[in-house]
VOGU-3710 file (C-alpha; in Angstrom, 3 decimals, decimal comma):
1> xxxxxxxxxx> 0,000/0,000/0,000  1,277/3,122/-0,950  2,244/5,811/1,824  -0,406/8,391/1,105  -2,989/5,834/1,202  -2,056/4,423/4,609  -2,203/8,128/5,877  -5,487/8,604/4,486  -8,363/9,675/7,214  -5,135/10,156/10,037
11> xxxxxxxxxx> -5,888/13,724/9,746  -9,490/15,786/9,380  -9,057/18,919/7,493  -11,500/21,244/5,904  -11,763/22,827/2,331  -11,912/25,809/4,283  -8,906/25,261/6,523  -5,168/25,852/5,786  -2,658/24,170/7,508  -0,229/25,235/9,867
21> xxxxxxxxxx> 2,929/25,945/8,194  5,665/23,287/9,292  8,789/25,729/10,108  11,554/26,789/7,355  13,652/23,801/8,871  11,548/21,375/6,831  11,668/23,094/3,995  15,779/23,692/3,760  15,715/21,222/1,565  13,060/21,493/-1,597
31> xxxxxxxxxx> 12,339/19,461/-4,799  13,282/21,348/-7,982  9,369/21,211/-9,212  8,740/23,837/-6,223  10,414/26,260/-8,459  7,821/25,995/-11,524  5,219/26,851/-8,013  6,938/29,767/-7,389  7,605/31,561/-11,141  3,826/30,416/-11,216
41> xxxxxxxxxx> 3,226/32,803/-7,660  5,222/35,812/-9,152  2,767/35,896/-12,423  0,194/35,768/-10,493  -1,807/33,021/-11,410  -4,886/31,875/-9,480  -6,526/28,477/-8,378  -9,408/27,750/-10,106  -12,443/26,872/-8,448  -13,322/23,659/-10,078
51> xxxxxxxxxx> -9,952/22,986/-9,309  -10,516/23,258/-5,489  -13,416/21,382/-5,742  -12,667/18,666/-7,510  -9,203/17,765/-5,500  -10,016/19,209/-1,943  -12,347/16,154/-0,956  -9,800/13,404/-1,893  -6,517/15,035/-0,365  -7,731/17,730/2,152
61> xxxxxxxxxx> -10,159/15,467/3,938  -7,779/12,106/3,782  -4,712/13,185/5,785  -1,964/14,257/3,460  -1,878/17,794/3,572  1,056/18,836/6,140  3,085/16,184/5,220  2,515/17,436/1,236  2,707/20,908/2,375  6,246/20,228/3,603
71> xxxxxxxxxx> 7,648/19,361/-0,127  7,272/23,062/-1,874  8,399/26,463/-0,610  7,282/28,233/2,646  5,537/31,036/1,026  3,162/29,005/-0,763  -0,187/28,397/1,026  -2,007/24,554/1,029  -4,596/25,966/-1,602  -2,094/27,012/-3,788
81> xxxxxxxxxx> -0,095/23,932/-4,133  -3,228/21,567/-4,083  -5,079/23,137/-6,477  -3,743/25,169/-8,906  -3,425/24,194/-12,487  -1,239/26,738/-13,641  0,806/26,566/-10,583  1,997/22,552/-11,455  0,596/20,906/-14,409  1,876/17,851/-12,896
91> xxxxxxxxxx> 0,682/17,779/-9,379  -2,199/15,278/-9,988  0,163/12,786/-10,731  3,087/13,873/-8,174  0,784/14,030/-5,646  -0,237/10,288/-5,860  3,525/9,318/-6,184  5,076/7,828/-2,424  8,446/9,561/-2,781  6,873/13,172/-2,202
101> xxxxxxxxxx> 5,473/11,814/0,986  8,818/9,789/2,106  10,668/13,119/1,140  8,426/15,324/3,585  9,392/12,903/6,504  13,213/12,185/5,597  13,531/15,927/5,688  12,217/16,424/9,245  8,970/17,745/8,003  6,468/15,697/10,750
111> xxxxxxxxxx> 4,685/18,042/13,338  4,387/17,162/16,887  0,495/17,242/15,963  0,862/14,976/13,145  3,099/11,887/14,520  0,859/9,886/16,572  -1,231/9,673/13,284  1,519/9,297/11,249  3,063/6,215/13,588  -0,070/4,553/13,709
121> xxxxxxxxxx> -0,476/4,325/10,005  2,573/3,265/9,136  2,913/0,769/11,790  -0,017/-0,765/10,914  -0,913/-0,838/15,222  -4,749/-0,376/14,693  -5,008/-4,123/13,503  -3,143/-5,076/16,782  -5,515/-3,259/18,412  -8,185/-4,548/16,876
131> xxxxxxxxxx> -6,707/-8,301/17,537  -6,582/-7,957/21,121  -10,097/-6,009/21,522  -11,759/-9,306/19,846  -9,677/-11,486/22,101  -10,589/-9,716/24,899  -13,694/-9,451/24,467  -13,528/-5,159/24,896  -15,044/-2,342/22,549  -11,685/-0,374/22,414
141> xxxxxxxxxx> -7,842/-0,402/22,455  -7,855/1,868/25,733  -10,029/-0,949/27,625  -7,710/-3,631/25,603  -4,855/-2,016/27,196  -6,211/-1,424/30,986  -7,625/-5,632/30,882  -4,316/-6,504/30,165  -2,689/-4,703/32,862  -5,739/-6,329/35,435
151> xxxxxxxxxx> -3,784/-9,631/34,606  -1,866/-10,946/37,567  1,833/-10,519/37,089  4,996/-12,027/39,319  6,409/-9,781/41,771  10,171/-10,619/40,338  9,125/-9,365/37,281  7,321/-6,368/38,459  10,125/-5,707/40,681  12,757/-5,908/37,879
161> xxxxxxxxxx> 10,443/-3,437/35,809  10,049/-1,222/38,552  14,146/-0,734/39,415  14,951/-0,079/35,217  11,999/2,462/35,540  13,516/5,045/38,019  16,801/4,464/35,781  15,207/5,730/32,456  15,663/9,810/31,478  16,067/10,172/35,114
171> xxxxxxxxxx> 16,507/14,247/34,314  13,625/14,474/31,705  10,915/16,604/32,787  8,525/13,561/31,962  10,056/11,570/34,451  12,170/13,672/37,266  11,754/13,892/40,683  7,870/14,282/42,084  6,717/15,733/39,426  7,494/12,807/37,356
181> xxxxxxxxxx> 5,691/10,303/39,526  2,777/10,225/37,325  5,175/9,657/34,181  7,449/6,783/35,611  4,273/5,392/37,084  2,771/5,505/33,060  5,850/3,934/32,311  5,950/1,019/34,986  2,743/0,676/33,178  3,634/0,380/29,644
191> xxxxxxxxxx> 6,060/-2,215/30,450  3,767/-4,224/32,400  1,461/-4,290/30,004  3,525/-5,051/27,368  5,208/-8,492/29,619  1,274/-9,853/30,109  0,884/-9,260/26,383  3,982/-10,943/24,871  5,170/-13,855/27,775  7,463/-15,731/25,346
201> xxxxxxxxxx> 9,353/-12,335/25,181  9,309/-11,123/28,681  10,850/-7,717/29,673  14,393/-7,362/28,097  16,548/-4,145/29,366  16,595/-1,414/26,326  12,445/-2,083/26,479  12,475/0,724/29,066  14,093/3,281/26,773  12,261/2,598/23,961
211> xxxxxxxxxx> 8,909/2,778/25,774  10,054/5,628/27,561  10,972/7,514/24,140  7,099/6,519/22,595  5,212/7,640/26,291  7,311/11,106/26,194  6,096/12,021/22,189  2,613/9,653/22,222  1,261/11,378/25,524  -0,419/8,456/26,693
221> xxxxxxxxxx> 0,161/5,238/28,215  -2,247/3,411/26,248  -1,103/5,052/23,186  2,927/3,656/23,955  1,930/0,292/24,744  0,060/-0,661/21,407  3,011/1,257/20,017  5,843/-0,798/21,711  3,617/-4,148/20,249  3,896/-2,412/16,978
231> xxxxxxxxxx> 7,139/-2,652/16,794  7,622/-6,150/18,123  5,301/-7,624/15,772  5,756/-5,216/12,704  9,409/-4,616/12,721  10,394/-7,535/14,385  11,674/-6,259/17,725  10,794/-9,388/19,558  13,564/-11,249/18,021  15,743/-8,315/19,727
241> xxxxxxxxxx> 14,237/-8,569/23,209  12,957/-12,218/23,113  14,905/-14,298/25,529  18,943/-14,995/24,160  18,249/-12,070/22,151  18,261/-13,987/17,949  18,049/-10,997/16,214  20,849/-8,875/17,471  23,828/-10,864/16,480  22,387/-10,231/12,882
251> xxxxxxxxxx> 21,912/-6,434/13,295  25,216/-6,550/15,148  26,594/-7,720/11,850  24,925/-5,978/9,546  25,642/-2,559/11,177  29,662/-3,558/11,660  28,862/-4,245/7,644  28,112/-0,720/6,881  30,503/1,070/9,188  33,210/-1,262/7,446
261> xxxxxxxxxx> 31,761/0,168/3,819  31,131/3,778/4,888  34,186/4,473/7,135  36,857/2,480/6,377  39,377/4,691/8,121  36,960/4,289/11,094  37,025/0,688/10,628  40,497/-0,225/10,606  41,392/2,440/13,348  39,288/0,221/15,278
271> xxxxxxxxxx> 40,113/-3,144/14,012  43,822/-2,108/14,979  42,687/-1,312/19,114  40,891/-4,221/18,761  37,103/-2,224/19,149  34,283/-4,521/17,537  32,064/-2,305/17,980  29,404/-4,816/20,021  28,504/-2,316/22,636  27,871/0,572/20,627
281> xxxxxxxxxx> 25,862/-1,554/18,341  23,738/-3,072/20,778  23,291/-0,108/23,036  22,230/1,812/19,333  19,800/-1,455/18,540  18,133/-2,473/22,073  17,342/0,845/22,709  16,841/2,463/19,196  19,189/5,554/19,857  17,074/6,350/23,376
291> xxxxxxxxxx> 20,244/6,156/25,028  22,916/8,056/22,123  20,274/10,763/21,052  18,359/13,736/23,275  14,295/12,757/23,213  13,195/15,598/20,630  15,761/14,567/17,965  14,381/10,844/18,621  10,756/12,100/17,614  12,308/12,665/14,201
301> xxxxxxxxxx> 14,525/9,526/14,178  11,789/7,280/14,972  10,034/9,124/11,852  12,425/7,323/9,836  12,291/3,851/11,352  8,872/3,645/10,916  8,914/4,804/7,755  12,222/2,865/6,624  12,299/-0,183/9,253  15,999/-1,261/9,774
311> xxxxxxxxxx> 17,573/0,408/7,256  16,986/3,561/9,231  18,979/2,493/12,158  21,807/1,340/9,688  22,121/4,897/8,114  21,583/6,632/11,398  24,243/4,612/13,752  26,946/5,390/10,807  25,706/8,752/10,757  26,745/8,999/14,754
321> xxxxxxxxxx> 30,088/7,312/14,307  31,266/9,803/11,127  30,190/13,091/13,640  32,646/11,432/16,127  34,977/10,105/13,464  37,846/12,408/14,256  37,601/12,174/17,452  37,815/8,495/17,495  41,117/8,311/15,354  43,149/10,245/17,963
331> xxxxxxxxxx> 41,549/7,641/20,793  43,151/4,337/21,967  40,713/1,143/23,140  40,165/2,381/26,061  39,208/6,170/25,432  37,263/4,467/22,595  34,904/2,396/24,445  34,235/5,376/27,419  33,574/7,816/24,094  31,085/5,850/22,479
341> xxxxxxxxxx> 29,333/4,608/25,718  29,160/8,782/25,989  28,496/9,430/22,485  25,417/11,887/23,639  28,040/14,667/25,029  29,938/14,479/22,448  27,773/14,891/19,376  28,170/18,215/18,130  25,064/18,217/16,008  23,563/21,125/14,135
351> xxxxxxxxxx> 21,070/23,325/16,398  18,113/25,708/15,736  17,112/27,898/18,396  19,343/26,236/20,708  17,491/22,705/19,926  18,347/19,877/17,977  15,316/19,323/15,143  14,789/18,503/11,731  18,699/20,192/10,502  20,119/17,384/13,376
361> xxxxxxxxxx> 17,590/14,723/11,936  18,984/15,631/8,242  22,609/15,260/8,592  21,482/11,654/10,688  21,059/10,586/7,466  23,796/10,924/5,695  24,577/8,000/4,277  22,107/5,742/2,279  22,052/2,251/3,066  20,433/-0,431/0,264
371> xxxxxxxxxx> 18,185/-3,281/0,713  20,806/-5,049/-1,089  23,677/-4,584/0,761  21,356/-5,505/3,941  20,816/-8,867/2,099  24,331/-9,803/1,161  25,469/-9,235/4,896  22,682/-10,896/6,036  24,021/-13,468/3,725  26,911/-13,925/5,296
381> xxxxxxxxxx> 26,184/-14,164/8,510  23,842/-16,374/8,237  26,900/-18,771/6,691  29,200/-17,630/9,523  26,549/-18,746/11,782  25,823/-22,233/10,194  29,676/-22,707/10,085  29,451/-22,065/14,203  26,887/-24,604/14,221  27,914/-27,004/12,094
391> xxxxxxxxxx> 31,523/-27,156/14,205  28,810/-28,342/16,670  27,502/-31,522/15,330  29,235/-34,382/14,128  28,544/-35,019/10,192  29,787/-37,997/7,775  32,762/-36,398/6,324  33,250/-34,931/2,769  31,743/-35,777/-0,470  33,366/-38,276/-2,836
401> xxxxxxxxxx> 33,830/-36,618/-5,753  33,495/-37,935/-9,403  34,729/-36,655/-12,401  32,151/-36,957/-15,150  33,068/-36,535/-19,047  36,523/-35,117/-17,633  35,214/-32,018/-17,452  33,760/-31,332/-13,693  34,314/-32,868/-10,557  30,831/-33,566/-9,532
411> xxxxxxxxxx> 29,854/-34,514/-5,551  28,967/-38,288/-5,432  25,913/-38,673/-2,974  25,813/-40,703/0,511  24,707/-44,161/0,565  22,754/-45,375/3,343  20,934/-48,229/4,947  16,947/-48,664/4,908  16,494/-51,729/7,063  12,515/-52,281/7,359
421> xxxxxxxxxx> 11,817/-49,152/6,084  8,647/-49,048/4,108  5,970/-48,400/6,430  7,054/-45,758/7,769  7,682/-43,624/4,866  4,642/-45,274/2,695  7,835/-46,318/0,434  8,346/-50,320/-1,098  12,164/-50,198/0,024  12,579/-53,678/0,860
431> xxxxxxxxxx> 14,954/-54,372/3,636  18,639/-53,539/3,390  17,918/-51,534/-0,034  20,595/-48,560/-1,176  19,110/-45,265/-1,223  20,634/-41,869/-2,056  20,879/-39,264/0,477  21,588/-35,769/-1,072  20,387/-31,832/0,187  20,240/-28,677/-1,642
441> xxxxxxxxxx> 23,069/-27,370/0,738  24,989/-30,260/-0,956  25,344/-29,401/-4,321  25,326/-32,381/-5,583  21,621/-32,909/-7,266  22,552/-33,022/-10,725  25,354/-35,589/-10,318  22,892/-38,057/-8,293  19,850/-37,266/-10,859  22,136/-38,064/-13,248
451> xxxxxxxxxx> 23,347/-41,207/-12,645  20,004/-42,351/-11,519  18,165/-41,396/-14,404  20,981/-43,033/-16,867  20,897/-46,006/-14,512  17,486/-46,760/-15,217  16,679/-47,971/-11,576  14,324/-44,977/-9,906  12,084/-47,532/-8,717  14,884/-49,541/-7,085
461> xxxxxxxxxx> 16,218/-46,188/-5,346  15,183/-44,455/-2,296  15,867/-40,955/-2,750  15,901/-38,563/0,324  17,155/-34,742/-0,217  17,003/-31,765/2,192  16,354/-28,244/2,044  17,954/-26,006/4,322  15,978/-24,659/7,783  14,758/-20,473/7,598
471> xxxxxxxxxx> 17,548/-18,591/7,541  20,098/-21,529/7,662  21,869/-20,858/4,495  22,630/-18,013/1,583  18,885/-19,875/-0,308  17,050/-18,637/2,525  17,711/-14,810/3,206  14,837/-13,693/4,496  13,668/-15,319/7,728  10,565/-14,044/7,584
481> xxxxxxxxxx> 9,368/-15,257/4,291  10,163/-19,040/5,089  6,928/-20,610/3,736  7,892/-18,568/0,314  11,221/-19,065/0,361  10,771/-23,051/1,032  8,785/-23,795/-1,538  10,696/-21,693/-3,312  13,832/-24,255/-2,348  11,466/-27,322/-2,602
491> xxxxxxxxxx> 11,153/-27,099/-6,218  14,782/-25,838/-6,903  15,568/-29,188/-5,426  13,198/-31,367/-7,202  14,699/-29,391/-10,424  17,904/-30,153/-9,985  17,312/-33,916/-9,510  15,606/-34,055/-12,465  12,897/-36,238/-10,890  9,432/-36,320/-10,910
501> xxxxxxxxxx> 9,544/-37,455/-6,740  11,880/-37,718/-4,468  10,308/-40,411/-1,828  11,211/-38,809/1,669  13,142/-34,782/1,974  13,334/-33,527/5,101  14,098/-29,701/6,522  17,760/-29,649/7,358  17,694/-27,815/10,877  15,272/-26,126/12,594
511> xxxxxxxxxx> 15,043/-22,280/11,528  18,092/-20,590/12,720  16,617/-18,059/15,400  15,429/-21,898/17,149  19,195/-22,776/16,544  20,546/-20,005/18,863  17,991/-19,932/21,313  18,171/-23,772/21,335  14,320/-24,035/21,208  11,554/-23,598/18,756
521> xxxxxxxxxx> 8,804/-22,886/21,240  10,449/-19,957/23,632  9,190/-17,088/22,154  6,608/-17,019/19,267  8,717/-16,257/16,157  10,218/-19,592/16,447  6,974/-21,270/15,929  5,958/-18,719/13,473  8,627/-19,720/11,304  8,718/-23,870/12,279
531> xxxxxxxxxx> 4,393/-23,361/11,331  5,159/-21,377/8,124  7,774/-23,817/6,657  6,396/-26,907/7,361  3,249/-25,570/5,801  5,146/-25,272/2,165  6,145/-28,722/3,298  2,856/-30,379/3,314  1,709/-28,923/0,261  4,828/-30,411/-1,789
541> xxxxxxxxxx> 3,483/-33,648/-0,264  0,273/-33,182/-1,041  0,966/-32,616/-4,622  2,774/-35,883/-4,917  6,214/-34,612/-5,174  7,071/-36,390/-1,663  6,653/-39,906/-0,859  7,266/-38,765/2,682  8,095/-35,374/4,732  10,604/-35,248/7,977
551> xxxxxxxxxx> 12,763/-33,072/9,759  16,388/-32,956/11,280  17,704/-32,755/14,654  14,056/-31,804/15,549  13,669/-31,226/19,419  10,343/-31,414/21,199  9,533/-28,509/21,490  9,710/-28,273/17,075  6,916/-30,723/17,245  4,747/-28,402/19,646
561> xxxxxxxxxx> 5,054/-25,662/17,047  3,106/-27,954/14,847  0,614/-29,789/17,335  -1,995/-27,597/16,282  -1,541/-26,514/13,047  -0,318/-29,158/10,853  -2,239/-31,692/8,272  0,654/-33,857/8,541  3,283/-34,119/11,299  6,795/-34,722/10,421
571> xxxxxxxxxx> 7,382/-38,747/9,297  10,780/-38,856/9,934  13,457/-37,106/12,501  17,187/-37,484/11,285  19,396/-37,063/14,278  22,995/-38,102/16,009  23,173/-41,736/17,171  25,610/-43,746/17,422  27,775/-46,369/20,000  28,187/-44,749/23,157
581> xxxxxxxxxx> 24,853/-42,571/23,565  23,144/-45,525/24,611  20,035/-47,315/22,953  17,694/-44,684/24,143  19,295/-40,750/24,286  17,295/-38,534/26,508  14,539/-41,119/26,030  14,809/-39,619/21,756  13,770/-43,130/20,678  11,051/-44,123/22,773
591> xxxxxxxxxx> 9,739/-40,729/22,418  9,603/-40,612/18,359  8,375/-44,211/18,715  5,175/-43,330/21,092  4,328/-40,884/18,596  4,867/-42,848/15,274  7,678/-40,640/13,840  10,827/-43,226/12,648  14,090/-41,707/13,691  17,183/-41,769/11,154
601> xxxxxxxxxx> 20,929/-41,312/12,274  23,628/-39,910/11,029  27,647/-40,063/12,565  27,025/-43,436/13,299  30,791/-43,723/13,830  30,272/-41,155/16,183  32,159/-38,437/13,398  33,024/-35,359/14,398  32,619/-32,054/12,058  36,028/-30,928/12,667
611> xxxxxxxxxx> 38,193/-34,274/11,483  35,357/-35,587/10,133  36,806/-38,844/11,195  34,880/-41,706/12,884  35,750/-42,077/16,913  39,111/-44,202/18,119  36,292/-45,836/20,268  34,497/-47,147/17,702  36,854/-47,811/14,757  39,573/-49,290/16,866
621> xxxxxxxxxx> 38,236/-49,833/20,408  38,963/-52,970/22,410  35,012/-53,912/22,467  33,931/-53,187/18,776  37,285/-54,680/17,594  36,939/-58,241/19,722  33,204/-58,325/18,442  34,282/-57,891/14,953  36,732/-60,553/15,104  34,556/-63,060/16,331
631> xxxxxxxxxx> 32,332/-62,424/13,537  34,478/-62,105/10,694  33,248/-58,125/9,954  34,837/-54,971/10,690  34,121/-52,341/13,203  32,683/-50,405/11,039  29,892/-53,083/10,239  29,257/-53,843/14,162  28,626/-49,885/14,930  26,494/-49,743/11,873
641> xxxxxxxxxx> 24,352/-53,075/13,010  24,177/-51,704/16,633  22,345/-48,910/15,337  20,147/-50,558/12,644  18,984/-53,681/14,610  17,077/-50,992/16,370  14,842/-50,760/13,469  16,407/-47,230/12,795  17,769/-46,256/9,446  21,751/-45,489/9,615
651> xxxxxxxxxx> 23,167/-42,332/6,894  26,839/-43,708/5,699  29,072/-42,778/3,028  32,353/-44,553/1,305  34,335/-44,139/-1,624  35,058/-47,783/-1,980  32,254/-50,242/-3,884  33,999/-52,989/-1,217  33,197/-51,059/1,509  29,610/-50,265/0,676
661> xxxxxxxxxx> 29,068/-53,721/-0,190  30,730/-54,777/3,296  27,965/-51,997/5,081  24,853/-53,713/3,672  26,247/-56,819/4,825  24,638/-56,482/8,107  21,524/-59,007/7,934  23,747/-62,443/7,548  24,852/-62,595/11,388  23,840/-61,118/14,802
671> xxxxxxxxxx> 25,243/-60,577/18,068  24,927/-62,814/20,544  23,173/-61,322/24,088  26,450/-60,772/25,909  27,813/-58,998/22,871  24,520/-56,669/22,683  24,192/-56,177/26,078  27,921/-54,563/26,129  27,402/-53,030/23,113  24,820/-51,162/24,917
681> xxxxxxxxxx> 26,818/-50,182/27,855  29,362/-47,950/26,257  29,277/-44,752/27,528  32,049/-43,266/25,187  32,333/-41,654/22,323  29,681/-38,890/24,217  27,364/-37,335/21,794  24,096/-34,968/21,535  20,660/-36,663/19,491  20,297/-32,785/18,342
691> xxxxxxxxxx> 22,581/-29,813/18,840  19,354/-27,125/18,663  18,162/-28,464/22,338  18,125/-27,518/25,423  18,476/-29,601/28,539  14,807/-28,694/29,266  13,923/-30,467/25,905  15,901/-33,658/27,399  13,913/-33,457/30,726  10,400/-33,574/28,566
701> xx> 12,018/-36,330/27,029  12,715/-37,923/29,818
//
């Protein structure tokens, strides 16, 4: 929707009325139509009065007219840029066109009178409002708002709310001494109201600046809390104050990104005192400038964010750092860190009247910051971060590699084991059949499609792919668009197998906001995301392009995400198993089993991701190696039977025909009960069924 239309009705304004005029400050700066207005004013020429009649309904009585007012020269009253043929032949058409509107804000031009209804359009708040009125059961957001805060609350938590409170703009009028009693209490509040509202993301410190910031220029209470919910649903704040924080280390990133690309002096100066530039970035994100920026330049900085989202705090935190720039160079670590933690008394920002306004706001945006660049940092850390993780969980090793017409060395996929498999994945796999284990991560499709296709044997081949979890890899770059963006990967997959149906693919990891709060279910985004992906999962199902749907290193509380939402729960759970975790893990396999979900392991010789080697323990142990013996089989083949005499599928991988031949060989012997029973008893290599858990997932487990 396009901004004037979102701003429509915020404002009621008269034929008959002209505007306010919004101060030469927002006006500094002018687009180069205003000056066919003003050789227009000097001739003389004069509004018609069709013409006032036939625009003043539409854009007098719908909200736009400050905000327009601001784009063309001070002189000029409302009437005269609104209606006035001769004055712009063009303005019918300019004045439907966003950028006029986005260039009235960016330039400072928002009244005190005008923000609230400026906020609330662009956030979008009056459908939270409405959400909570229905839920409620309440006729409006003000008796939405006092409901929630008749909702019993801990003591700990009002306690913690209440000491941050007397701590935030302690020596703003709003707030100070006993005349600020009935602002701190409005505050206390706001906070309150906001904890009952959003549990799963609690009260985070920075939440008491923000709110703070939103009380002092919305007035109200009522009006600051559905604010502060606007911008933890609409611009994602709740992934910044949820519990373990998931978002910032991404806008942590991102804003070291653009320092690194707009001030590379700045940059290495810092790199050199070894300054990362952490606490400046989080004390700029988890409060939203509240604590680097005086309270009437934030009116105009929180303009921008709600107009630009994210890419406002980008341009404005690099803004801060280039007015300090030269101070910075002539600072070592130390001074650094105690300058930047100070940054407000040290800004020497551009003042009107003795006050920082709309000139300070201007110069805060000095540099511009594309969605692009936003994307390709994003990017990256989102492959920094599944590098981290990945260094966390043992995997099978590197893929064998096969040159093909001499020209490319293409991957070679896993093999693994499908003991008794059909059933559970509605397959015809009889037992001990070779399947093909690939992912789009992999990069390896065309290879395996290949040579499965020129084989001639799809029937005779269980295939099983992966896509990647939200946000897990460089496919996925928006978290928030992960039902798009998987089926989006889905097909890409299917494509480059050049298959009709694969018969089981499975969703690598969990999203990667679960991954570092090691839960799905601890605040709400991490279902959101779980729900939205595993929808585009059901539908490739559903459309036959699946013979069967599962997940990897899935914890419990993945599945609640889906307990009420999904058509079809997850078939399949691909996690760590392997001699030495025991024959039940946390209680993982009696738990999948209850439930009717068939569990899959991979490192079955307990591999870990930095050799990528399988454990001393198992390849050469005393136990495994005496076992072995006695049967005429190698280690290798008495870890792999261990784990698929459990009735559980086993992910393995050679280079040498002898040795996978040698790994189905697994169904001509057995161990005897002494041999089992030790088996079972190992208690080394250690290992984890999932790294995304949390020791709270192992206790529902157990």
């Amino acid at each position: 929707m396009h901004l004037k239309q979102q701003f429509q009705g915020a404002v009621q304004v008269t034929a008959d009325e002209t505007p306010a005029f919004l101060g030469t400050e927002a006006t500094d700066s002018v687009p180069e139509t205003c000056h066919i207005a003003k050789d227009a004013k000097e001739r003389g020429s004069e509004p018609s009065q069709p013409s006032l009649r036939r625009y003043s309904v539409h854009l007098l009585e719908h909200g736009g007219a400050e905000l327009l007012r601001t784009c063309f020269c001070p002189w000029a009253t409302l009437r005269d840029v609104l209606y006035a043929d001769a004055v712009c032949k063009r303005w019918h058409r300019l004045s439907r066109e966003e950028q006029w509107m986005e260039m009235s804000i960016l330039n400072g031009g928002v009244t005190a009178s005008l923000r609230r209804a400026l906020w609330r359009h662009l956030s979008a708040v009056q459908n939270i409002e409405q959400r909570y009125q229905r839920e409620l059961g309440v006729a409006s957001a003000t008796e939405a708002f006092e409901a929630l805060l008749k909702k019993p609350l801990s003591q700990a938590k009002i306690s913690e709310i209440e000491r941050d409170v007397h701590r935030t703009y302690p020596s703003h009028e709003r707030f100070e001494g006993q005349e600020g009693a009935k602002g701190r209490a409005e505050l206390q509040q706001v906070l309150q109201a906001t904890v009952t509202a959003e549990p799963n993301v609690g009260y985070c410190q920075g939440m008491n600046f923000v709110a703070a910031t939103l009380l002092i220029h919305l007035g109200s209470a009522s009006d600051a809390f559905w604010m502060l919910l606007a911008l933890l649903e609409s611009y994602h704040y709740r992934f910044v104050f949820a519990p373990g924080v998931p978002l910032l280390p991404l806008r942590v990133f991102q804003f070291a990104g653009i320092v690194q690309r707009c001030l590379p002096r700045l940059w290495r100066h810092l790199r050199e005192d070894g300054h990362s530039l952490e606490i400046f970035a989080h004390q700029c994100v988890l409060t939203l400038f509240s604590y680097s920026l005086e309270p009437g330049l934030l009116a105009f900085v929180y303009d921008a964010f709600f107009l630009q989202g994210w890419k406002a705090v980008f341009r404005i935190g690099a803004s801060l750092l280039a007015f300090l720039e030269d101070q910075l160079l002539q600072m070592d670590l130390e001074d650094i860190s105690h300058h930047l933690h100070q940054c407000k008394k040290h800004l020497r920002l551009p003042r009107r009247n003795g006050q920082l306004g709309a000139a300070a706001f201007r110069v805060l945006l000095r540099f511009d910051v594309g969605l692009g660049s936003l994307e390709e940092l994003e990017s990256g850390f989102q492959l920094q971060r599944l590098e981290v993780l990945l260094s966390q969980v043992s995997v099978s090793g590197e893929h064998d590699a096969q040159a093909v017409d001499g020209k490319h060395s293409i991957p070679f996929p896993r093999e693994w084991l499908i003991p008794g498999w059909a059933r559970s994945t509605a397959g015809s796999s009889p037992a001990g059949a070779v399947g093909k284990d690939t992912a789009l991560d992999y990069h390896n499709q065309e290879g395996v499609g290949r040579a499965i296709n020129e084989a001639g044997m799809r029937e005779k081949i269980f295939v099983e792919t992966k896509i990647p979890g939200c946000g897990m890899d460089s496919t996925m770059l928006n978290v928030f668009k992960c039902y798009e963006n998987t089926k989006r990967d889905l097909e890409l997959d299917l494509a480059k197998l050049n298959l009709s149906y694969v018969d089981l693919v499975i969703v690598h990891f969990p999203p990667i906001s679960s991954m570092v709060t090691r839960s799905c279910n601890s605040w709400s985004g991490g279902c959101q995301m779980v729900r939205a992906q595993w929808k585009a999962m059901e539908e490739f199902y559903k459309q036959g392009k699946a013979r069967a749907i599962g997940v990897s290193n899935y914890c419990p509380s993945c599945y609640d995400c889906l307990n009420s939402t999904a058509t079809v729960l997850p078939m399949v759970n691909q996690v760590q198993l392997h001699l030495g975790m025991g024959t039940d893990p946390a209680g993982i396999v009696s738990w999948h089993k209850k439930r009717g979900i068939q569990l899959q392991a991979y490192s079955v010789l307990g591999n870990t991701a930095v050799s990528h080697k399988a454990s001393p323990e198992i390849l050469t142990g005393n136990l495994t190696t005496s076992i072995a013996k006695a049967h005429g089989k190698s280690s290798v083949q008495v870890a792999l039977k261990w784990v698929v005499s459990q009735g559980i599928p086993a992910v393995t991988k050679s280079a040498s025909a002898e040795h996978l031949s040698a790994d189905l060989d697994l169904w001509s012997w057995d161990f005897t009960d002494e041999e089992k029973q030790a088996l079972d008893a190992m208690s080394s290599p250690k290992g984890s069924y999932s790294f995304g858990c949390t020791s709270d997932d192992a206790k529902i487990l157990v």
